[in-house]
C-alpha positions as CSV (number, residue, x, y, z in Angstrom):
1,X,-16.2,-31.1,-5.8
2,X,-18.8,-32.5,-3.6
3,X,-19.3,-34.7,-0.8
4,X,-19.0,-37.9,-3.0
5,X,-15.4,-36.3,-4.3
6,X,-14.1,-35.6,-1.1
7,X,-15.1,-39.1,0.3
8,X,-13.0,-40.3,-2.8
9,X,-10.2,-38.3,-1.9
10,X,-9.8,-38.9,2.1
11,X,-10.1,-42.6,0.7
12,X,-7.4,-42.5,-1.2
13,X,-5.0,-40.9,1.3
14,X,-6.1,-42.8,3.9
15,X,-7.8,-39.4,6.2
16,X,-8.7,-40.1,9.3
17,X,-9.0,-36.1,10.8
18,X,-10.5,-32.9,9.3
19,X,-9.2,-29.6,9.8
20,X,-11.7,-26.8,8.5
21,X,-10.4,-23.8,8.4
22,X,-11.3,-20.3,8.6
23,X,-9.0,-17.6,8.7
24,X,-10.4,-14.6,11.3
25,X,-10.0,-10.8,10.7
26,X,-5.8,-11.0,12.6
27,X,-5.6,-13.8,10.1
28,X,-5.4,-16.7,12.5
29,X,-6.5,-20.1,11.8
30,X,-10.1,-20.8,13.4
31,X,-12.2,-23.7,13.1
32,X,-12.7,-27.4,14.6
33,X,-11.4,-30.3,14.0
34,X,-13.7,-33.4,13.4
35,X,-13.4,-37.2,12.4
36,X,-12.9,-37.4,9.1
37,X,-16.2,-39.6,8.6
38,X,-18.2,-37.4,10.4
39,X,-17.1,-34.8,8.6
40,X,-18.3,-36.9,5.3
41,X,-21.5,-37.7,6.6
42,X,-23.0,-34.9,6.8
43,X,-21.5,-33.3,10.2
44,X,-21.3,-29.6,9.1
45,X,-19.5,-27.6,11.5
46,X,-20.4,-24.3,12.7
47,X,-18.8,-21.6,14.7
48,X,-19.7,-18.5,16.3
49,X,-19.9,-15.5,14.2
50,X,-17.9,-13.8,16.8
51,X,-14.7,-14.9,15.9
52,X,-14.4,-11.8,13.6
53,X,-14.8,-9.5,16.4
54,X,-12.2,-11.3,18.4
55,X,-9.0,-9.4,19.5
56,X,-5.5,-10.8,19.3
57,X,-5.4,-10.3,22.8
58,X,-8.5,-12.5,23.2
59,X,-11.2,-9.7,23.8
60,X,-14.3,-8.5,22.4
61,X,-15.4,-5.2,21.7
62,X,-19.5,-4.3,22.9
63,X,-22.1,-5.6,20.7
64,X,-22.8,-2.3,19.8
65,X,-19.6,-1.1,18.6
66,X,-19.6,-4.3,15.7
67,X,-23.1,-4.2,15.2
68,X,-23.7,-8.5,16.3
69,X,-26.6,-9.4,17.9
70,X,-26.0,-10.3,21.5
71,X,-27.5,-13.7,20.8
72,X,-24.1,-15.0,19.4
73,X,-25.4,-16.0,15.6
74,X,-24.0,-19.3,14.3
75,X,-22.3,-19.4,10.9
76,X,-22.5,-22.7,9.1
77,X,-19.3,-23.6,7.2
78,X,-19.3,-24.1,3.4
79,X,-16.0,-25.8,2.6
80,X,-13.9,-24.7,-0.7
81,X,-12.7,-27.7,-2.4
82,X,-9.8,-25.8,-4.0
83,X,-8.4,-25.5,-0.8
84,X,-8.3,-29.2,0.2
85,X,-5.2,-30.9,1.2
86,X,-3.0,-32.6,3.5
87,X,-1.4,-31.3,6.6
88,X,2.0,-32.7,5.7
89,X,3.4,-32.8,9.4
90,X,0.3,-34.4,11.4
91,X,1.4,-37.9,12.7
92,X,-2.1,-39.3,11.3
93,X,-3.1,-38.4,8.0
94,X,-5.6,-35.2,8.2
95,X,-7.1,-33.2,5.6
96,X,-7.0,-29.4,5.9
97,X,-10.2,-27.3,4.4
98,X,-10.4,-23.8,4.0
99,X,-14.4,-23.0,4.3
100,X,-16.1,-20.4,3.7
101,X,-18.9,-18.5,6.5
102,X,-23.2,-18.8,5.8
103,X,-25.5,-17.6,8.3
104,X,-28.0,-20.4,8.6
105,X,-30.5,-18.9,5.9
106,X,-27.4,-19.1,3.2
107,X,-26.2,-15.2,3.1
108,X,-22.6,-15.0,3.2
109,X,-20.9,-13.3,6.2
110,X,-19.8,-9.6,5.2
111,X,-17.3,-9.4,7.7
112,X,-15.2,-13.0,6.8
113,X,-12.1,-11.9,5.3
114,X,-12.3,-14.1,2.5
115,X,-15.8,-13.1,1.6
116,X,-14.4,-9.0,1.9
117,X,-12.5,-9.8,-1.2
118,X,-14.7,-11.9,-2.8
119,X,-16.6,-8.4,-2.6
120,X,-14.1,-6.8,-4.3
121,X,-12.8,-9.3,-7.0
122,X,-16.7,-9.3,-8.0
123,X,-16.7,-5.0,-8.8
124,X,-13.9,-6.0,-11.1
125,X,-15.3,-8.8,-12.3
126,X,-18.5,-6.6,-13.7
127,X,-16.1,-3.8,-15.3
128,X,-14.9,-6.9,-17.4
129,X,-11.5,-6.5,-15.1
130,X,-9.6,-9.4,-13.5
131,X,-6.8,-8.2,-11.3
132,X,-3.9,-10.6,-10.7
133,X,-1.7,-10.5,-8.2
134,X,1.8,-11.7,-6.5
135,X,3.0,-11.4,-3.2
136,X,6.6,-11.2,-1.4
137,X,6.5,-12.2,2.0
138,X,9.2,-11.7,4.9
139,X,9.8,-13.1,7.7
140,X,12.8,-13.5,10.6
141,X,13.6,-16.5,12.0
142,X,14.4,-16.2,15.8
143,X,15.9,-18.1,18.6
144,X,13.2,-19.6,21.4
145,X,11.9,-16.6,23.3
146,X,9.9,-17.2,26.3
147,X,9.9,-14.3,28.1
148,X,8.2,-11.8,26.5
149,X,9.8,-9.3,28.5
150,X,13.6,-10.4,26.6
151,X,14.7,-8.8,23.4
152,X,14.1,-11.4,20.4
153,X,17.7,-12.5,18.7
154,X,18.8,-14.3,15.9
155,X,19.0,-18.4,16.3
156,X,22.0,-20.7,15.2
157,X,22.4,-22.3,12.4
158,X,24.9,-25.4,11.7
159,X,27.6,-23.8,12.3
160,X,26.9,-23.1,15.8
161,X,27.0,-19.3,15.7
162,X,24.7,-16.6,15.6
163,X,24.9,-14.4,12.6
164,X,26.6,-11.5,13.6
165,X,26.1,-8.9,10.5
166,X,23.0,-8.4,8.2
167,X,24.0,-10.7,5.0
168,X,21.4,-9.3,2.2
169,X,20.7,-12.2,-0.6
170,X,23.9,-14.5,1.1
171,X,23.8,-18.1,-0.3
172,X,25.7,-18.9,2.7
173,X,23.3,-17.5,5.4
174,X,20.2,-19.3,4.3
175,X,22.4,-22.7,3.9
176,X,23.2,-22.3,7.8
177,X,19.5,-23.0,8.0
178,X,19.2,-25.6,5.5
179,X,17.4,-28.3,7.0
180,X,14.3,-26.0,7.7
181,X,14.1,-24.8,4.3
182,X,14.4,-28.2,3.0
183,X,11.3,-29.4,4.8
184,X,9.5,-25.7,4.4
185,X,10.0,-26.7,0.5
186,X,8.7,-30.7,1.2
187,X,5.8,-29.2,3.4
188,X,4.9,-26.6,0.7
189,X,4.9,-29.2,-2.5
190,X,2.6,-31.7,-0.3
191,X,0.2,-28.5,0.3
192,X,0.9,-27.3,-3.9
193,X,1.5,-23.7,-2.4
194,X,3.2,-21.8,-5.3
195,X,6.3,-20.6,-4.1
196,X,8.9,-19.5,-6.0
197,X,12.4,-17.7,-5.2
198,X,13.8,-17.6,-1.8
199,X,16.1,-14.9,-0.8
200,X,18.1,-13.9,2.7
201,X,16.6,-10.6,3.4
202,X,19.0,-7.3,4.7
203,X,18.1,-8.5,8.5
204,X,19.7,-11.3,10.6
205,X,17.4,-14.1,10.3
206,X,15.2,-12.2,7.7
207,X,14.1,-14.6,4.7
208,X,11.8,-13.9,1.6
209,X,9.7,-15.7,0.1
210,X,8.5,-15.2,-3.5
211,X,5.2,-16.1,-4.6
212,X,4.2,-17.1,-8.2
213,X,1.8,-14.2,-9.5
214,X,-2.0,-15.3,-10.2
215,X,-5.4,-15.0,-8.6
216,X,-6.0,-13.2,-5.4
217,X,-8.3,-15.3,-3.6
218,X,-5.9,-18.1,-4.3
219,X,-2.7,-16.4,-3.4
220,X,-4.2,-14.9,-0.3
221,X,-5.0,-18.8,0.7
222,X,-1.6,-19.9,-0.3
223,X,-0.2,-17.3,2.0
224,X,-2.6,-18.0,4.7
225,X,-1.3,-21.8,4.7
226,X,2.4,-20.7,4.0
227,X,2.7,-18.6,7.8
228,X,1.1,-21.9,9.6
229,X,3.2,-24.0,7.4
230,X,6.4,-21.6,8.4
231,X,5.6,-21.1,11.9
232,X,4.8,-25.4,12.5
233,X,8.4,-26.5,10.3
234,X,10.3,-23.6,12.6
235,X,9.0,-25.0,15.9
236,X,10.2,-28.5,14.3
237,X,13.7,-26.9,14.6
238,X,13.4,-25.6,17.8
239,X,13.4,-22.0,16.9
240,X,10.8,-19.3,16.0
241,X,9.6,-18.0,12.6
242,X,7.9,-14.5,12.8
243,X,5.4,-12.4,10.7
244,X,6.0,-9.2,13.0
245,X,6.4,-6.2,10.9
246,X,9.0,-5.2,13.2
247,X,10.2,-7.9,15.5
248,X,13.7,-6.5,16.3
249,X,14.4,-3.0,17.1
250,X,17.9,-2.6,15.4
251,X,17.1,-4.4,12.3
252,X,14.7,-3.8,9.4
253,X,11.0,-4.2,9.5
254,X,9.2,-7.2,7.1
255,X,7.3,-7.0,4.6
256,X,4.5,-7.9,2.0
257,X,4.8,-6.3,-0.9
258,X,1.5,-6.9,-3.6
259,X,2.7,-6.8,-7.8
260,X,-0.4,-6.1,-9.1
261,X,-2.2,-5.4,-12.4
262,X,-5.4,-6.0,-14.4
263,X,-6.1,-8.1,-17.3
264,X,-8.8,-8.1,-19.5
265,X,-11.3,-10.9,-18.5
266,X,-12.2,-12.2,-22.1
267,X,-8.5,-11.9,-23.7
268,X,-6.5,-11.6,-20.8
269,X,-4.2,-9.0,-22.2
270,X,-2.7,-6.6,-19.6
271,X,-4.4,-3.2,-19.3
272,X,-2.0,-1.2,-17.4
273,X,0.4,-1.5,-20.9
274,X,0.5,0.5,-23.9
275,X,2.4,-1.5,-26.9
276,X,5.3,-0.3,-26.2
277,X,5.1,-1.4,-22.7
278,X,4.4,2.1,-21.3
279,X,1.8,2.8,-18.3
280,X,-1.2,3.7,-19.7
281,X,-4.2,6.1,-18.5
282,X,-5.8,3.3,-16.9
283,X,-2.7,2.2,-15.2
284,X,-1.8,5.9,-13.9
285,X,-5.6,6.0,-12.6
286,X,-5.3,2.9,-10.5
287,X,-1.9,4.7,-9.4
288,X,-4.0,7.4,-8.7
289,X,-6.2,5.6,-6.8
290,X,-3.5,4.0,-4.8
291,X,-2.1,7.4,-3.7
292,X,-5.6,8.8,-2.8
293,X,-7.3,6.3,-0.8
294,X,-4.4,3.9,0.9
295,X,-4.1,6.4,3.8
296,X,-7.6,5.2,4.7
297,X,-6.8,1.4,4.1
298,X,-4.0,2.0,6.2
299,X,-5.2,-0.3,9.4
300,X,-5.2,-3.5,6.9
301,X,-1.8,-2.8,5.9
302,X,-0.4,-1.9,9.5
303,X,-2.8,-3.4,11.6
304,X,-0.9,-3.8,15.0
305,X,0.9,-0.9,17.1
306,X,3.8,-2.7,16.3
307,X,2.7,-2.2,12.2
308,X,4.1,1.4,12.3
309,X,7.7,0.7,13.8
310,X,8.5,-0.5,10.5
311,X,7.2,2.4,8.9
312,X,10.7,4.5,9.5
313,X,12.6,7.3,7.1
314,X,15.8,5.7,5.6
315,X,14.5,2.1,6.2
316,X,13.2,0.0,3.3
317,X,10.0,0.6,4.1
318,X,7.9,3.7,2.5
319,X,7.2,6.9,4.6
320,X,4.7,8.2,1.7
321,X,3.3,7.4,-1.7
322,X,5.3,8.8,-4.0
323,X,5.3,6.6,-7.1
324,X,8.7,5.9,-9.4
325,X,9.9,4.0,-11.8
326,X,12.4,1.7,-10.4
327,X,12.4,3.5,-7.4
328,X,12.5,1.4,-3.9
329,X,11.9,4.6,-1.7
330,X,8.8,5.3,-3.0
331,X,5.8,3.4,-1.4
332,X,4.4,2.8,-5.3
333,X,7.2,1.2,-7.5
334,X,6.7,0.2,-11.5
335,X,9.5,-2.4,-11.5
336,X,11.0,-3.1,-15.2
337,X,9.0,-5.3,-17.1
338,X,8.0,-6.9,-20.6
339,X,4.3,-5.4,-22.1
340,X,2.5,-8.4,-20.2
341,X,4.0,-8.1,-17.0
342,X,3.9,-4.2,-16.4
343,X,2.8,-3.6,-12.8
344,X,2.8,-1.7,-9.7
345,X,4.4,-3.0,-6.8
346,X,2.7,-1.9,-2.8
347,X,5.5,-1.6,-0.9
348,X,3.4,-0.5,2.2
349,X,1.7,-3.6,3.8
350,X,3.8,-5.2,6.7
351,X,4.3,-9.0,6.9
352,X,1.7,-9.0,9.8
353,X,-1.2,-7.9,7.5
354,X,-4.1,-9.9,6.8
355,X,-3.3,-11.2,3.3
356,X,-7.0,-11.3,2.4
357,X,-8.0,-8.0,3.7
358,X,-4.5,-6.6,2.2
359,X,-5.5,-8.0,-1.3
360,X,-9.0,-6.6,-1.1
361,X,-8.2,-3.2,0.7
362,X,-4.9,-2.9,-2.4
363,X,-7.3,-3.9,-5.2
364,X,-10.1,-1.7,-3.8
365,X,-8.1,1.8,-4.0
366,X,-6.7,1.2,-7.2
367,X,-10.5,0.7,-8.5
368,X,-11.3,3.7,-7.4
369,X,-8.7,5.0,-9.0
370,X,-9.6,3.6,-12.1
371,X,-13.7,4.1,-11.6
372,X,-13.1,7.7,-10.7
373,X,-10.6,8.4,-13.8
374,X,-7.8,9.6,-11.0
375,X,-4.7,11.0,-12.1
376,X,-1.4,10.3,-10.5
377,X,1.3,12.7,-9.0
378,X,4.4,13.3,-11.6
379,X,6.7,10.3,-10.9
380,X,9.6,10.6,-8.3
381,X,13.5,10.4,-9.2
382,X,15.3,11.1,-6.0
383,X,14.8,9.8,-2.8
384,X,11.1,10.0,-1.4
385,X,12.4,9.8,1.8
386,X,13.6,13.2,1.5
387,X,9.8,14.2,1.4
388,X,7.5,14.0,4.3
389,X,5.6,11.7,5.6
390,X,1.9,11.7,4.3
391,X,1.1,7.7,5.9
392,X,-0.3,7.9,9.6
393,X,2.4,7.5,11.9
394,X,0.3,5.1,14.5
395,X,-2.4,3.4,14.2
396,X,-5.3,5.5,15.9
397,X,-4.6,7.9,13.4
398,X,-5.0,5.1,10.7
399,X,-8.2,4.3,12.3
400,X,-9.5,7.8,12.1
401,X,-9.0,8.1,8.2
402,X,-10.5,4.6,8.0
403,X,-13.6,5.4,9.8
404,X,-14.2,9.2,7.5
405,X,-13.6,7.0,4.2
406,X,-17.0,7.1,2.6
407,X,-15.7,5.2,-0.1
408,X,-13.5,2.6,1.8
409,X,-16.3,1.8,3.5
410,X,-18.7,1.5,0.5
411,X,-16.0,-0.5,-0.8
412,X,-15.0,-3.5,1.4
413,X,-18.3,-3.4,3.5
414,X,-19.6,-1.0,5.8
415,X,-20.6,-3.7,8.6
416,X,-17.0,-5.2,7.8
417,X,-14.9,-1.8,8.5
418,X,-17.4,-1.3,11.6
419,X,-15.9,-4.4,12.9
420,X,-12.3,-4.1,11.9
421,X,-12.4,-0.8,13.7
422,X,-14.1,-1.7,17.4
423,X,-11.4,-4.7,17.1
424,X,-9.2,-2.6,16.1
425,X,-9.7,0.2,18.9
426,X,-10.1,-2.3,21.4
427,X,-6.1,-3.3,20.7
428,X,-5.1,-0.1,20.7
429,X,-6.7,0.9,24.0
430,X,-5.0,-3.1,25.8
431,X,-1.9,-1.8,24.2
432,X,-1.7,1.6,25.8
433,X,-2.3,0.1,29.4
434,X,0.9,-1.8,29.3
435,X,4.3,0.4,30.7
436,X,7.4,0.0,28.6
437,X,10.5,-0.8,29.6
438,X,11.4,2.4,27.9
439,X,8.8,4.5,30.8
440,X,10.4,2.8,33.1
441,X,14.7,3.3,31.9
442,X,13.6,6.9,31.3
443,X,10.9,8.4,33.0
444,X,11.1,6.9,36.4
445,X,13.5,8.5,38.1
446,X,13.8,11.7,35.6
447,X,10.7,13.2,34.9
């Protein structure tokens, strides 16, 4: 689609704003918003390349520590016309444009999220390999909060009342917030995100969403849009939706658990199967691979200090990789499947992972895996969370691993994991000057 298309298409539904879009290494919307025939007539925006080295907090690590020139480079953005479409709940009709980064001599930028697993989709791409993938996303829904200093709780639905038990896959509890859901779904099929099942998690407030499988880039867009989508329609309702991996101290962490497995790019017969719908070698390498190198990727999957709360023995979240068939206390499950569908299901990335860096740093250990002909551990019966823990515990371990990762690195991008990391350490040293309320119930007048 060119320029000529899209001036065809804001024509036709009436545009009068632009939103381009670029999704930063936390994944957080950045960009600018322009008039919609400025934005047609030739008005190519441009931003900073330093909104990758941006903090959550709003910091920046030294120029040295991410490798940027102190100069500030610009990046010129390229817009991707498969992501163009409405934003269902502006008042004037605006288009919303996912773009893609160029420094000003047309290189792409390393360090954009959606160009790290371009990177990788491309390694498969030239072993004649195309991975396909499917998220399941979870989230808790929350009453207004303020005070950042007050314990997060559960909203009220129609009834009036708060729920007062955990209510795993209740019809009844997701109807108490039916309105929402109803205009998630309207908001969703105006934006063609592929959604599938929803489900009322184990949590109180805790919803799932099921995404249809398919391609990575274009899943990791869909659930790019799906968390703005979700956290706009909440606000509409006068409560919160959260991506937190653990958001509430007594109940379970969320999730985003990554189906995955490789087809053959010219038949686009599965891989991982044998005719009989067994794993096969290459599927126990990419296992393999899994098992070996996600303690390094472990900062995409739990980036936040918060990540590694949800992390817990005798939660529903993994404490090791283990893999099983079946098995949900393993971090590596092979759910039942027919011959086409046979896959391996991540069960380590929190909710508050980067879905483009997730999908890249997931697809990038099991191709390892599979490159370096890895075999897997025997798979686990019992409960893996019997055994002990072999995933860092917090995340300046993670960021250790991450950093002695020759491979990771080669991977998804040295100048990339350079950045992720000074970002990464940045957060980790604002976190640790805050005092708990914890310090302070137990330590002040005791120790």
């Amino acid at each position: 689609m060119n320029m000529n298309d899209f001036s065809v298409w804001f024509a036709e539904h009436g545009i009068t704003e632009v939103e381009c879009l670029v999704p930063d290494i936390t994944g957080i919307p950045r960009g600018k918003i322009m008039p919609a025939q400025k934005y047609l007539n030739g008005g190519q925006p441009r931003l900073p390349e330093c909104i990758f080295t941006q903090t959550v907090t709003g910091e920046y690590p030294e120029d040295e520590e991410t490798g940027s020139d102190p100069a500030i480079i610009d990046m010129r953005l390229a817009p991707d016309a498969n992501t163009l479409r409405l934003v269902p709940w502006a008042r004037e009709a605006t288009a919303q444009v996912i773009h893609d980064c160029q420094y000003m001599n047309g290189k792409m930028v390393p360090i954009a999220p959606r160009q790290v697993l371009r990177r990788v989709l491309e390694l498969y791409e030239s072993q004649g390999w195309r991975p396909v993938l499917a998220p399941e996303l979870e989230f808790f829904l929350v009453a207004r909060n303020t005070d950042p200093d007050y314990p997060l709780a559960s909203p009220v639905g129609r009834s009036g009342r708060q729920e007062s038990g955990r209510q795993s896959y209740s019809i009844d509890a997701v109807n108490e917030f039916d309105p929402l859901f109803e205009e998630m779904y309207d908001f969703c099929e105006v934006q063609k995100l592929d959604i599938d099942t929803l489900i009322h998690e184990e949590g109180a407030g805790q919803v799932e969403i099921n995404f249809l499988h398919g391609d990575p880039l274009h899943l990791a867009d869909q659930v790019f849009l799906f968390k703005r989508t979700v956290r706009e329609v909440a606000l509409r309702h006068d409560i919160y939706a959260t991506f937190m991996a653990k958001p509430i101290g007594s109940e379970p962490g969320s999730s985003m658990h990554l189906h995955q497995n490789v087809v053959d790019l010219g038949t686009g017969c599965n891989l991982f199967a044998t005719a009989d719908g067994q794993a096969n070698p290459l599927f126990l390498s990419f296992i393999a691979g899994l098992q070996k190198y996600l303690p390094a990727v472990m900062p995409i999957f739990a980036p936040n200090v918060n990540s590694y709360r949800r992390l817990a023995r005798h939660s529903n979240a993994p404490i090791n990789l283990q893999w099983g068939y079946d098995n949900r206390t393993c971090g590596l499950r092979l759910p039942h499947a027919e011959v086409e569908s046979v896959r391996v299901e991540n069960r380590v990335p929190g909710a508050d992972a980067n879905p483009y860096l997730a999908f890249a740093a997931s697809l990038a250990c099991g191709y390892l895996g599979m490159i370096e002909n890895l075999q897997p551990t025997p798979p686990y019966r019992g409960s893996a969370h019997e055994l002990p823990y072999t995933l860092p515990r917090e995340l300046s371990h993670a960021l250790e691993l991450m950093e002695e990762s020759k491979p990771v690195r080669d991977l998804l991008g040295d100048r990339f994991v350079q950045v992720f990391i000074a970002v990464k350490k940045l957060e980790y040293e604002t976190y640790l000057q805050v005092i708990s309320s914890w310090e302070r119930e137990h330590l002040l007048l005791n120790v």
